[in-house]
PDB file as gemmi writes it, atoms N, CA and C in Angstrom:
CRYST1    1.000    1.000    1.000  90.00  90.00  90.00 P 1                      
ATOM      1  N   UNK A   1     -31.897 -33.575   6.254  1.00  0.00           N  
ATOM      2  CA  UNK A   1     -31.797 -33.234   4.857  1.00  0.00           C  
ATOM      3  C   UNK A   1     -32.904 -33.933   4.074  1.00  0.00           C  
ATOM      4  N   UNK A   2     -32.863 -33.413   3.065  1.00  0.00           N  
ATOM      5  CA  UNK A   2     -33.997 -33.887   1.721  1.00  0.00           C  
ATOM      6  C   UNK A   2     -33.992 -35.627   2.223  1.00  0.00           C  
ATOM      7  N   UNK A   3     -32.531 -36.283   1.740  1.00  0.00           N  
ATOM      8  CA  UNK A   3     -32.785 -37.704   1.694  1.00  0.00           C  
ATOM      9  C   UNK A   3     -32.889 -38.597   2.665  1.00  0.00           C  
ATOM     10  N   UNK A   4     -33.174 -37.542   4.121  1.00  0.00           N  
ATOM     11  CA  UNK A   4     -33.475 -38.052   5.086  1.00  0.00           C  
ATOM     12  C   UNK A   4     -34.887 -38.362   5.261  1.00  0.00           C  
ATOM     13  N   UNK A   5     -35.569 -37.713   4.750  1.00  0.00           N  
ATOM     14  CA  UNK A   5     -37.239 -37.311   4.461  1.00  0.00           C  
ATOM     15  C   UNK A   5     -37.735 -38.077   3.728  1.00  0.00           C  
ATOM     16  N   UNK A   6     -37.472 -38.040   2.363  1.00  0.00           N  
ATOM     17  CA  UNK A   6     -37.443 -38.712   1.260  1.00  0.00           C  
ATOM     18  C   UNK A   6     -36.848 -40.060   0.875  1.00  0.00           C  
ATOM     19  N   UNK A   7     -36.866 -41.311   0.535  1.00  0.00           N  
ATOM     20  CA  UNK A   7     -36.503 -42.253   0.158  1.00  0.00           C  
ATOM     21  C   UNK A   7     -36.221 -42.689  -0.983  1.00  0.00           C  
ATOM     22  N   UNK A   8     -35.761 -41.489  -2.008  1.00  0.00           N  
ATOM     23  CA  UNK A   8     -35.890 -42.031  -3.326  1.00  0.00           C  
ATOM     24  C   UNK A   8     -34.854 -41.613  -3.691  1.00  0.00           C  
ATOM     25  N   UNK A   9     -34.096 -42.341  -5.239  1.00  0.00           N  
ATOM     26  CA  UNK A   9     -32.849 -42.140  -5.226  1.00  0.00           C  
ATOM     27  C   UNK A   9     -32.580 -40.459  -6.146  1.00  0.00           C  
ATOM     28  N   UNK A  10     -33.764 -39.578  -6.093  1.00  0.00           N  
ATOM     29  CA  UNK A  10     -33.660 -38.301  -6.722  1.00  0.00           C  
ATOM     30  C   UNK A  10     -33.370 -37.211  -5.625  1.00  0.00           C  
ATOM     31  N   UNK A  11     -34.017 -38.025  -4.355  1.00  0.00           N  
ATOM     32  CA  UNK A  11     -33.332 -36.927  -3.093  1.00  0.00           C  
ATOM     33  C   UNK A  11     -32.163 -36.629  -3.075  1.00  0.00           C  
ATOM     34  N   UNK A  12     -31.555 -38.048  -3.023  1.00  0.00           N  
ATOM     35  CA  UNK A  12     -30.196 -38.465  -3.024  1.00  0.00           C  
ATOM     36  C   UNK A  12     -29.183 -37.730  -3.615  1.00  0.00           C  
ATOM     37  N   UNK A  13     -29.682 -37.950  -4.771  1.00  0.00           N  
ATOM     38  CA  UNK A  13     -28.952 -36.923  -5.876  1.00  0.00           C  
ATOM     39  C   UNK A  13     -29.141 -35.603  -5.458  1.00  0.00           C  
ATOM     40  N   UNK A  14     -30.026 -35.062  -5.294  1.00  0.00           N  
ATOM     41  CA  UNK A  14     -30.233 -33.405  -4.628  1.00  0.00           C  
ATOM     42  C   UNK A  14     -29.604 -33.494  -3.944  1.00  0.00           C  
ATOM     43  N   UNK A  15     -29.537 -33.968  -2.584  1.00  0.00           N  
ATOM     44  CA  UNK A  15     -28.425 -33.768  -1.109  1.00  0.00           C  
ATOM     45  C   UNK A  15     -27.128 -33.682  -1.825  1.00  0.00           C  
ATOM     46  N   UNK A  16     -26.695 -35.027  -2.454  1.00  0.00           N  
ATOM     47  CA  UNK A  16     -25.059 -35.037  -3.196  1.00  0.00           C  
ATOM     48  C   UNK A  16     -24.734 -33.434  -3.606  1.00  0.00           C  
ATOM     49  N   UNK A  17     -25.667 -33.433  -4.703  1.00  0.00           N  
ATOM     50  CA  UNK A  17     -25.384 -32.058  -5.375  1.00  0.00           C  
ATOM     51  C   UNK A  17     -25.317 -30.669  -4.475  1.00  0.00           C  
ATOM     52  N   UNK A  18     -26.517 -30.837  -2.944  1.00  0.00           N  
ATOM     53  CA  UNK A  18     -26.478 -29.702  -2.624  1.00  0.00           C  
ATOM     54  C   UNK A  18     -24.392 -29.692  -1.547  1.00  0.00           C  
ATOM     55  N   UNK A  19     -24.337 -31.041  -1.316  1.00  0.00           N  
ATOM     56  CA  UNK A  19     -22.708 -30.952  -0.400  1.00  0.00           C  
ATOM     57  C   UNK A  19     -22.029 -30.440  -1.349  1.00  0.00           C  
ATOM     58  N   UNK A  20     -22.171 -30.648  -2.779  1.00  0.00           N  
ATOM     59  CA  UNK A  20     -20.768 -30.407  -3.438  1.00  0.00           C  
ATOM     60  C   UNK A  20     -20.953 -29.219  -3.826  1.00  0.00           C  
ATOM     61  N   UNK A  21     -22.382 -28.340  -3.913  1.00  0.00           N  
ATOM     62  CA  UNK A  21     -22.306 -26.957  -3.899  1.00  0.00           C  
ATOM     63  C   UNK A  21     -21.266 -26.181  -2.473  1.00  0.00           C  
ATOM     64  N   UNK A  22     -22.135 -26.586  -1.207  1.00  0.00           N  
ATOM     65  CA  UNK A  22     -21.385 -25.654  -0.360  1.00  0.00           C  
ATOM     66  C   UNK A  22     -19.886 -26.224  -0.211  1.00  0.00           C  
ATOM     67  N   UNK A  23     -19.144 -27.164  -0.445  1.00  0.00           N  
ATOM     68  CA  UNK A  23     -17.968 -27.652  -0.750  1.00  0.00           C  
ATOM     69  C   UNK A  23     -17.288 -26.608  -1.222  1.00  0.00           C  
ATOM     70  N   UNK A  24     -17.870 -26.326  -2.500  1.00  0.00           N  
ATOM     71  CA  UNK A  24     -16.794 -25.476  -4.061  1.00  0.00           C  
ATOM     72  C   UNK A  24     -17.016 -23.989  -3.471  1.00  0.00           C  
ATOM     73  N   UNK A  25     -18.032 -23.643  -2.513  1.00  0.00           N  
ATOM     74  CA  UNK A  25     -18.365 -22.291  -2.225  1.00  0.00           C  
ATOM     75  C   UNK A  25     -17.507 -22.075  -0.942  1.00  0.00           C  
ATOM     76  N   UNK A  26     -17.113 -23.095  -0.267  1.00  0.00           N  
ATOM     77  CA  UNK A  26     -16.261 -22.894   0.654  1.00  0.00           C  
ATOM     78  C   UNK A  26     -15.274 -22.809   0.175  1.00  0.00           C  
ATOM     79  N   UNK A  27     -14.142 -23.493  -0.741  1.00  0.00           N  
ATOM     80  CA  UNK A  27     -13.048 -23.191  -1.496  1.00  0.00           C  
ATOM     81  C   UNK A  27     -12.880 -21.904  -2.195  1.00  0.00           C  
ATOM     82  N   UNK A  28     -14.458 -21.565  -2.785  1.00  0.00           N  
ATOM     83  CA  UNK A  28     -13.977 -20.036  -2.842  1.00  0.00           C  
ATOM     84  C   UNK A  28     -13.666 -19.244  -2.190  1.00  0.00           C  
ATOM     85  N   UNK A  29     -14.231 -19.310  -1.398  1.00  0.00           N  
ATOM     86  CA  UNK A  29     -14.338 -18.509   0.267  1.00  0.00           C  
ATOM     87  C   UNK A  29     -12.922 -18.485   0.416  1.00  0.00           C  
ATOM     88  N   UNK A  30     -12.071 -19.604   0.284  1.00  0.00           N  
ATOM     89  CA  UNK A  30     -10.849 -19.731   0.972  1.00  0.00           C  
ATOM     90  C   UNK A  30     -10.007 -19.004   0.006  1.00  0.00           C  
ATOM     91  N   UNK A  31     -10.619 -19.140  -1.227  1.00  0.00           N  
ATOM     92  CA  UNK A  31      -9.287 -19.000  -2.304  1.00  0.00           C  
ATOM     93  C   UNK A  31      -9.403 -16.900  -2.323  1.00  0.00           C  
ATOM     94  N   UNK A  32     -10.742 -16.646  -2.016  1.00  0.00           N  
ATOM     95  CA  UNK A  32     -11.347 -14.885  -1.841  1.00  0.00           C  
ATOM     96  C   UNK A  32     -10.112 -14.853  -0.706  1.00  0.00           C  
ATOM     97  N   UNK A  33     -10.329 -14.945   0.318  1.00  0.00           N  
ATOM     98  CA  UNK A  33      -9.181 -15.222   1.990  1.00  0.00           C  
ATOM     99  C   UNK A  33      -7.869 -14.716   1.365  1.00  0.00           C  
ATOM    100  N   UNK A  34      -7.567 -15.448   0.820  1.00  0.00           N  
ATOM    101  CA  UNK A  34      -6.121 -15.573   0.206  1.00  0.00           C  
ATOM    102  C   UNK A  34      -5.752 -14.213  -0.711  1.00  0.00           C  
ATOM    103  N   UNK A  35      -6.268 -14.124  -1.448  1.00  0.00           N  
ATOM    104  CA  UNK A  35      -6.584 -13.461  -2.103  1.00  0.00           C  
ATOM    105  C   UNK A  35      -6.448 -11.621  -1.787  1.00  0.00           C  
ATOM    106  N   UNK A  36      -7.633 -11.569  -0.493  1.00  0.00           N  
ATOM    107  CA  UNK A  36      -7.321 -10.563   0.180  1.00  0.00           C  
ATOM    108  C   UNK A  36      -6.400 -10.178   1.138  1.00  0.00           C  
ATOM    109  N   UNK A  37      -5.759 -11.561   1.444  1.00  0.00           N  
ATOM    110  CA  UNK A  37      -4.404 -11.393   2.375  1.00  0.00           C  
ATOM    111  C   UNK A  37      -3.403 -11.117   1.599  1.00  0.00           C  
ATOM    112  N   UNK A  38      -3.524 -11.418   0.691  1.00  0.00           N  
ATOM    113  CA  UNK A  38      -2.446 -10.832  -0.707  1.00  0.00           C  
ATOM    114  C   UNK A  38      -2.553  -9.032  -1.266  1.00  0.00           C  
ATOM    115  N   UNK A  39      -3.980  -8.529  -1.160  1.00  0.00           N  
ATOM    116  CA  UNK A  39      -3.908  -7.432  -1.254  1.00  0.00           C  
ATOM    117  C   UNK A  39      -3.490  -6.701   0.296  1.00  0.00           C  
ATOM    118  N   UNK A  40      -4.157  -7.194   1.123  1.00  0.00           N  
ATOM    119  CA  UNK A  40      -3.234  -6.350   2.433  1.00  0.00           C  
ATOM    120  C   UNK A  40      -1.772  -6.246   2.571  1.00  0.00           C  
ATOM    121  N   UNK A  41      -1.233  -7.462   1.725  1.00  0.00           N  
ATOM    122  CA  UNK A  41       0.223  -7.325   2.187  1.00  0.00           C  
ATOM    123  C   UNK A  41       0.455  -6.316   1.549  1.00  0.00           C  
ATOM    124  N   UNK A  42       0.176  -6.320   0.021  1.00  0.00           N  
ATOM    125  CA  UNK A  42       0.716  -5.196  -0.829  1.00  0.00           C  
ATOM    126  C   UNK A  42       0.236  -3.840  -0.621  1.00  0.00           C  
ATOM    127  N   UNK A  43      -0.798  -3.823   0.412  1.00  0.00           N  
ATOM    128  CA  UNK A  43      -1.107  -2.490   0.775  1.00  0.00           C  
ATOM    129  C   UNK A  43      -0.106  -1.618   1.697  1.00  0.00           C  
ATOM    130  N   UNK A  44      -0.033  -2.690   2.804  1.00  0.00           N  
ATOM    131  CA  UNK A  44       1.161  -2.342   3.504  1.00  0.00           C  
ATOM    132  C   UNK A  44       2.487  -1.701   3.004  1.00  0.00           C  
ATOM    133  N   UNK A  45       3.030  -2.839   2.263  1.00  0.00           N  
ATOM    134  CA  UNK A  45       4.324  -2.448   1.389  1.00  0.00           C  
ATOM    135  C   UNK A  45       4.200  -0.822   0.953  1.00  0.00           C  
ATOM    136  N   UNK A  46       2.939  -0.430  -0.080  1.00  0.00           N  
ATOM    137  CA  UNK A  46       2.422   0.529  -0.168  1.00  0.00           C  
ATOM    138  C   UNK A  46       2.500   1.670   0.291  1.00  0.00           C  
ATOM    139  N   UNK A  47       1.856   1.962   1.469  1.00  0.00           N  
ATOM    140  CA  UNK A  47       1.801   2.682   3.155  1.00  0.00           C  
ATOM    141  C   UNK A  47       3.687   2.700   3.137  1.00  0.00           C  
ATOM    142  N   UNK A  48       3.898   1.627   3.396  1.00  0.00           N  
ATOM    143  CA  UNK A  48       5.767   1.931   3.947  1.00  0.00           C  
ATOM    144  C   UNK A  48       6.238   3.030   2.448  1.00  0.00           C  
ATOM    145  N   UNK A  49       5.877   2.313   1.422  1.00  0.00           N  
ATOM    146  CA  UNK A  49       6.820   3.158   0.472  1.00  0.00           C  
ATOM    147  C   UNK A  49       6.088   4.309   0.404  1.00  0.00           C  
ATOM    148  N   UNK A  50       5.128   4.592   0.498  1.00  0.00           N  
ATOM    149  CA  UNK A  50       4.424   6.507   0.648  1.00  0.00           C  
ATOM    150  C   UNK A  50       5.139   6.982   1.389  1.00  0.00           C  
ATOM    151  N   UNK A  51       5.576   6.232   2.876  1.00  0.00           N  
ATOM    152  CA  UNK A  51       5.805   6.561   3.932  1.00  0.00           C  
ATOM    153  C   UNK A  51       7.641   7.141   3.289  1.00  0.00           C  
ATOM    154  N   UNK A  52       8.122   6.570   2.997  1.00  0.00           N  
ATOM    155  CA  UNK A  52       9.618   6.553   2.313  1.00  0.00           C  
ATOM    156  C   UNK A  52       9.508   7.521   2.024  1.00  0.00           C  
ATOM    157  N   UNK A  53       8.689   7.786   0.681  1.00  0.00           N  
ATOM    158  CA  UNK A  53       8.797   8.506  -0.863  1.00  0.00           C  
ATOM    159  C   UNK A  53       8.417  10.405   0.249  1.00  0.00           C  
ATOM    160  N   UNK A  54       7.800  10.521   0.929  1.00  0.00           N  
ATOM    161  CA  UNK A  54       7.492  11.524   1.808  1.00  0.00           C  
ATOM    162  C   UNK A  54       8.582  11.850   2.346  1.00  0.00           C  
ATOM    163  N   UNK A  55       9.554  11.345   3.226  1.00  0.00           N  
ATOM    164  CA  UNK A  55      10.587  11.206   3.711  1.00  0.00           C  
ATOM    165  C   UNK A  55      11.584  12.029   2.702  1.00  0.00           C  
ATOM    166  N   UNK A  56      11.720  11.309   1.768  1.00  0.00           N  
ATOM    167  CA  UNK A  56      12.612  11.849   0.685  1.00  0.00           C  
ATOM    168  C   UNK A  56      12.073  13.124   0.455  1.00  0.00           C  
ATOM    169  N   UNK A  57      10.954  13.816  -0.207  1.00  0.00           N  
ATOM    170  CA  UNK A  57      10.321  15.108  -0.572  1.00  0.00           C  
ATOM    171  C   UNK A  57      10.963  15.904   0.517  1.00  0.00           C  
ATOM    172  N   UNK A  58      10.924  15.379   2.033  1.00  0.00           N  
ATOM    173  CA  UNK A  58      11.068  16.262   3.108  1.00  0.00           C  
ATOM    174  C   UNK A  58      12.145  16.806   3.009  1.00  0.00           C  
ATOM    175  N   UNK A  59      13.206  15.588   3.041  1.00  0.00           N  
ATOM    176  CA  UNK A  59      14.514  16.283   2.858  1.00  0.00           C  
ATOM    177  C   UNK A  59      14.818  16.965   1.466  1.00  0.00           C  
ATOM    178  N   UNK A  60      14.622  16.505   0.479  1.00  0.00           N  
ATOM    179  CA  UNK A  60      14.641  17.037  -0.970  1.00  0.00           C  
ATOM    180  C   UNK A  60      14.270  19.220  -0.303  1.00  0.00           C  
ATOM    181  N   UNK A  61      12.791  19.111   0.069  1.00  0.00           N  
ATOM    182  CA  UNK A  61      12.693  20.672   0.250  1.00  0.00           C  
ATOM    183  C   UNK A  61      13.692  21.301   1.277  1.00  0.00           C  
ATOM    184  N   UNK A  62      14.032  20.422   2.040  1.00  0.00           N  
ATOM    185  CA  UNK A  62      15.496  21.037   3.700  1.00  0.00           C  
ATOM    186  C   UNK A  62      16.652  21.536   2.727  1.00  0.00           C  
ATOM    187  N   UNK A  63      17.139  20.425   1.774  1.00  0.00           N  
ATOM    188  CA  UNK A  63      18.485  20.843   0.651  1.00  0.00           C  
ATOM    189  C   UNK A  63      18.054  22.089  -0.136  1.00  0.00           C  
ATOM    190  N   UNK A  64      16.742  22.042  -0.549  1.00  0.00           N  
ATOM    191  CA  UNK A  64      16.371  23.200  -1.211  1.00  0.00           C  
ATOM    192  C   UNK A  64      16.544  24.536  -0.296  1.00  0.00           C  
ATOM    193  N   UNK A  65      15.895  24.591   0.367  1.00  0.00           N  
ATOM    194  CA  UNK A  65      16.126  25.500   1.654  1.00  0.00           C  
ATOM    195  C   UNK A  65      17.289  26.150   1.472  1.00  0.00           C  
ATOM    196  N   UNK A  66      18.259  25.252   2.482  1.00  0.00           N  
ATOM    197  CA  UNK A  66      19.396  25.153   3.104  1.00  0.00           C  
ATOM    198  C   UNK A  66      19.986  25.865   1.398  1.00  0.00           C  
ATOM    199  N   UNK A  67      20.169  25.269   0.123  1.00  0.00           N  
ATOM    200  CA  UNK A  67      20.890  26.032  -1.106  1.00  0.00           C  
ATOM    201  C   UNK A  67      20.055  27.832  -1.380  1.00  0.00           C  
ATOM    202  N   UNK A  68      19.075  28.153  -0.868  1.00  0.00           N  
ATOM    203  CA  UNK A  68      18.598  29.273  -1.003  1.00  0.00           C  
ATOM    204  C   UNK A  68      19.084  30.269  -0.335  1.00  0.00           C  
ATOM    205  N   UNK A  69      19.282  29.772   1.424  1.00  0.00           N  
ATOM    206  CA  UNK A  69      20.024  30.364   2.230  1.00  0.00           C  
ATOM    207  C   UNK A  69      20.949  30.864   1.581  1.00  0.00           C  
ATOM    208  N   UNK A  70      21.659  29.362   1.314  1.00  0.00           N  
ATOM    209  CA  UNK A  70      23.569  30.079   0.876  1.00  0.00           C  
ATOM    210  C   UNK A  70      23.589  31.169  -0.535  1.00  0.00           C  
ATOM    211  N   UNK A  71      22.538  30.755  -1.391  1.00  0.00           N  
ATOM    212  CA  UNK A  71      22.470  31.835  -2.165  1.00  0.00           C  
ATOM    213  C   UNK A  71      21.898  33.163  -1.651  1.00  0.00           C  
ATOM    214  N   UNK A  72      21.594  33.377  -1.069  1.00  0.00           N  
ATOM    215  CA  UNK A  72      21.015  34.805  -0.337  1.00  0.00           C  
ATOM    216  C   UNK A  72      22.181  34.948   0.572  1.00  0.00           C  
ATOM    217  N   UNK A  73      22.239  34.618   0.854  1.00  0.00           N  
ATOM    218  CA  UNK A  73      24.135  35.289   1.792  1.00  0.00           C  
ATOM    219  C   UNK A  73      24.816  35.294   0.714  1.00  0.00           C  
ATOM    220  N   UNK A  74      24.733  35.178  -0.338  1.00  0.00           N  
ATOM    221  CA  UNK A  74      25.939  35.205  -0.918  1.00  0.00           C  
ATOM    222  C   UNK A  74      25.697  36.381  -2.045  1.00  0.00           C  
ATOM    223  N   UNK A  75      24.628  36.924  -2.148  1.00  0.00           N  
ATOM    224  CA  UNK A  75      24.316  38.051  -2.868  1.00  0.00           C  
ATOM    225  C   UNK A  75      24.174  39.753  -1.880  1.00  0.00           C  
ATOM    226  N   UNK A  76      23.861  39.129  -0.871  1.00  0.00           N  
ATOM    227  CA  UNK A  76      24.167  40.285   0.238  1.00  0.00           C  
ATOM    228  C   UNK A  76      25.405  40.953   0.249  1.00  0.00           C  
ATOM    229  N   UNK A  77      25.524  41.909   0.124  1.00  0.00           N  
ATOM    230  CA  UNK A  77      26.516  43.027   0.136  1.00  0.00           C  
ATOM    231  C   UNK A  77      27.284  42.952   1.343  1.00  0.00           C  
ATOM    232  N   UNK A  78      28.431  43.102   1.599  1.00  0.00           N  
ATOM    233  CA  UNK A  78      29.303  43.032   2.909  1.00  0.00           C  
ATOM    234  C   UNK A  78      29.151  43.763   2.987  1.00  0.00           C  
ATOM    235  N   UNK A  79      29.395  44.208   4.739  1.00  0.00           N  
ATOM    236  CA  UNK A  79      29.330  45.160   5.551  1.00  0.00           C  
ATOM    237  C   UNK A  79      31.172  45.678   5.616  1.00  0.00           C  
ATOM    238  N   UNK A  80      31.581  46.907   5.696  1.00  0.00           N  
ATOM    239  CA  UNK A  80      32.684  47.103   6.455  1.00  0.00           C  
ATOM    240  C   UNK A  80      33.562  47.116   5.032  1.00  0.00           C  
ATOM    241  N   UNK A  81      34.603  47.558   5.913  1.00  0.00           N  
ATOM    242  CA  UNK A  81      36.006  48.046   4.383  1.00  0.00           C  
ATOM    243  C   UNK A  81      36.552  46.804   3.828  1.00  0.00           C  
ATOM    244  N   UNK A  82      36.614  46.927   2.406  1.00  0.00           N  
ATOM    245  CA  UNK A  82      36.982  46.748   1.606  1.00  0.00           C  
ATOM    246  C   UNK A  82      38.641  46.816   1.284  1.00  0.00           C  
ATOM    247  N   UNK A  83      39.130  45.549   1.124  1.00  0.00           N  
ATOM    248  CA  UNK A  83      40.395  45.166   0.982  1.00  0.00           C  
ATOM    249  C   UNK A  83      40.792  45.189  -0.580  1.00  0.00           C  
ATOM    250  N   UNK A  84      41.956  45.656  -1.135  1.00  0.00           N  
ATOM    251  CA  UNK A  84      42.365  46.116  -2.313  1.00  0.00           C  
ATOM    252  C   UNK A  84      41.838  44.951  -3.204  1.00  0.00           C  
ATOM    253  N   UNK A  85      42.113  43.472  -2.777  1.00  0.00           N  
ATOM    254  CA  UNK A  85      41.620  42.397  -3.614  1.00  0.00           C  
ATOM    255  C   UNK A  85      40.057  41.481  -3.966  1.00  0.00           C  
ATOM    256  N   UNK A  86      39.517  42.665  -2.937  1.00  0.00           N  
ATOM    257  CA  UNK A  86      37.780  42.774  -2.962  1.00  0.00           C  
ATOM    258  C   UNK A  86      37.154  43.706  -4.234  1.00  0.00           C  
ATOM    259  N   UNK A  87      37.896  44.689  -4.747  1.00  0.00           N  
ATOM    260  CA  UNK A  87      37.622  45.283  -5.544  1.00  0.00           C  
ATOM    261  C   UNK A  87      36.886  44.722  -6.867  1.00  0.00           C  
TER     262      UNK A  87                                                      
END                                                                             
């Protein structure tokens, strides 16, 4: 380093200053880390609840379905005779 080279107490001060730069830049580093492990989690969560909310639509359109059916059979005309209380 500088104040290995140099003998004066202004190196000194440069080296100090340059440790406590990559110091605070490593803490960012760590605190960025964190940070983005915090958005992955919530991405995940995310993904599962799309995954849910899809799920639900699916069945939501099957009930839809399934009530269309029964209304279409149920507007269809019977086949075959007619009993006095069908009238």
């Amino acid at each position: 380093m500088l104040a290995s080279v140099l003998n004066n107490e202004s190196a000194i001060q440069v080296n100090i200053q340059i440790v406590r730069i990559f110091t605070k830049m490593r803490e960012m580093l760590a605190s960025q880390k964190e940070a983005l492990n915090r958005l992955e989690k919530i991405e995940h969560k995310m993904a599962e609840h799309d995954n849910q909310v899809l799920v639900i639509f699916e069945y939501l359109k099957k009930l839809e379905q399934a009530k269309q059916q029964e209304l279409e059979q149920k507007k269809q005309k019977r086949v075959g005779y007619k009993r006095k209380d069908e009238q």
